[in-house]
C-alpha positions in Angstrom: 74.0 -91.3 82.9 70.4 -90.4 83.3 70.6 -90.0 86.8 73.9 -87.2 86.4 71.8 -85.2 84.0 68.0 -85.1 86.3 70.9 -84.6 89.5 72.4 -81.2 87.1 69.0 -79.9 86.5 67.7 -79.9 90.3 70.7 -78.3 91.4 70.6 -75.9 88.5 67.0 -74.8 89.9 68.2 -74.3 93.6 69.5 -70.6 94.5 73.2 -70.2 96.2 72.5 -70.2 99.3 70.6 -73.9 99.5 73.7 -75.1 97.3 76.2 -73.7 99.7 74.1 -75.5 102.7 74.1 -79.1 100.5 78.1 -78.8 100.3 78.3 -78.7 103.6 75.9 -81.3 104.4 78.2 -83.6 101.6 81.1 -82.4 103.3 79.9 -83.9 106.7 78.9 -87.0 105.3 82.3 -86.9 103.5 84.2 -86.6 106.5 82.3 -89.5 108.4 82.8 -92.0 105.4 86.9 -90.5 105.9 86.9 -91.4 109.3 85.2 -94.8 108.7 87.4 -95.8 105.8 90.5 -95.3 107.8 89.7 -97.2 110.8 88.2 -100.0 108.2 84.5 -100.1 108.8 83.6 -98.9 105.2 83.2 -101.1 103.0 81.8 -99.1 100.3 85.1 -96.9 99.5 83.6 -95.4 96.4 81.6 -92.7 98.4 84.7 -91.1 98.8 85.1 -90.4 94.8 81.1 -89.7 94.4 81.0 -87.9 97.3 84.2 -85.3 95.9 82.7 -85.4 92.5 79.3 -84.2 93.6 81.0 -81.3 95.3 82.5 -80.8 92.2 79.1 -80.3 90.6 77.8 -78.1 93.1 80.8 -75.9 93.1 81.0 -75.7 89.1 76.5 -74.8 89.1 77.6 -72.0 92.1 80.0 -70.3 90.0 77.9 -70.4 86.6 75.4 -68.8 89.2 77.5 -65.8 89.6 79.0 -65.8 86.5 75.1 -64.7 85.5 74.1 -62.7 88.4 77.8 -60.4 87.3 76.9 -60.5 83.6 73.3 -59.6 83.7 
């Protein structure tokens, strides 16, 4: 649970733009571990879950973001 929290607080410190750039670097790693899963070379199937939860996370710190930016 440590981990999730110190994981929060970097991304909290990163501006929009760098979170934006690490979704899409997740997404391409999510898409790989999609294409690996279906043709049965992954053996580690829960990247898919981490790998959608951590999007999740980014998603949920860009939108308090703007939340600020529109109430300050």
């Amino acid at each position: 649970m440590a981990k999730l929290t110190n994981d929060l607080k970097d991304l909290r410190e990163k501006n929009v733009s760098d979170l934006e750039k690490l979704i899409l670097e997740i997404r391409e790693n999510q898409f790989k571990n999609r294409m690996k899963h279906k043709t049965g070379q992954l053996t580690e199937s829960h990247l898919l879950a981490v790998d959608r939860k951590i999007i999740a996370q980014i998603k949920t710190v860009i939108c308090e973001k703007k939340s600020e930016e529109q109430s300050a």
